[in-house]
N, C-alpha and C positions, 0 to 999 in steps of 0.2 A: 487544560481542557477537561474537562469533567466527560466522565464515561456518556453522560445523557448528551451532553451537546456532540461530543464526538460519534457517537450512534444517529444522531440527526446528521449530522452532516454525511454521513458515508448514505443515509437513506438518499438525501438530495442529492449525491451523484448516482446513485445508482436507477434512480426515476429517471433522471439524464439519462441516463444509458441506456435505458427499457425504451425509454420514449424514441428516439433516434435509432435503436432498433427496428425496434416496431414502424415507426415511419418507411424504413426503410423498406422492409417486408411488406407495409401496404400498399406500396410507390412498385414493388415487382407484383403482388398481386392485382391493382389498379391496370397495369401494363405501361406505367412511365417509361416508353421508348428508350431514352439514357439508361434507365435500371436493368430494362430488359436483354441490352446490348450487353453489359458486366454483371451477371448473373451471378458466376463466384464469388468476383471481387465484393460485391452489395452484401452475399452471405456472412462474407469473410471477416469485413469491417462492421456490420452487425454482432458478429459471436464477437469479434475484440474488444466493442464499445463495452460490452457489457464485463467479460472477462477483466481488461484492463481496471477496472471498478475493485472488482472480488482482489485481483491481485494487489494491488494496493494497500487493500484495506487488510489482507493476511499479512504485509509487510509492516504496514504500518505499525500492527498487533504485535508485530514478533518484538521490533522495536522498542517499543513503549514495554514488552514483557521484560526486554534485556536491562534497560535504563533501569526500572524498577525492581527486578532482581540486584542489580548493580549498587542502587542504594541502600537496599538492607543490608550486604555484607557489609560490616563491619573491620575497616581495616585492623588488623594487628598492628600490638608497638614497634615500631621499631628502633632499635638498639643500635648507637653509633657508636662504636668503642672509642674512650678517649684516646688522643694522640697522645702516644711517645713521645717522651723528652730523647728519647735513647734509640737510636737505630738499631733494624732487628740485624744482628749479625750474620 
């Protein structure tokens, strides 16, 4: 996935997540009776929608950082000593 498709896509969930936010806070600013009753909870799952988003996406980062550190190193040779004809005493 290339940096620009992967930058669009975390934008596409993260509009998801503002948007359903936002619904949510206008559904307790409106007076949505249900929203008004779980005040917190509506908060709660709000700041997560969006949270859950950023977190992913710093994971996702880290990931894609390690894999790609990973593949530059350069393994060293490695040396398998021939086998003995002779047991070591």
């Amino acid at each position: 996935m290339t940096p620009r498709a992967w930058l669009k896509a975390r934008a596409v969930e993260l509009g998801a997540a503002m948007c359903t936010a936002g619904v949510l806070i206008a559904g307790l600013g409106i007076g949505v009776p249900f929203l008004r009753a779980r005040i917190p909870e509506t908060f709660l799952y709000a700041f997560c929608c969006v949270t859950a988003v950023l977190l992913r996406a710093v994971l996702d980062l880290g990931v894609r950082g390690v894999v790609v550190a990973a593949r530059r190193v350069t393994p060293g040779h490695i040396v398998i000593p021939a086998l003995s004809r002779y047991p070591a005493g």
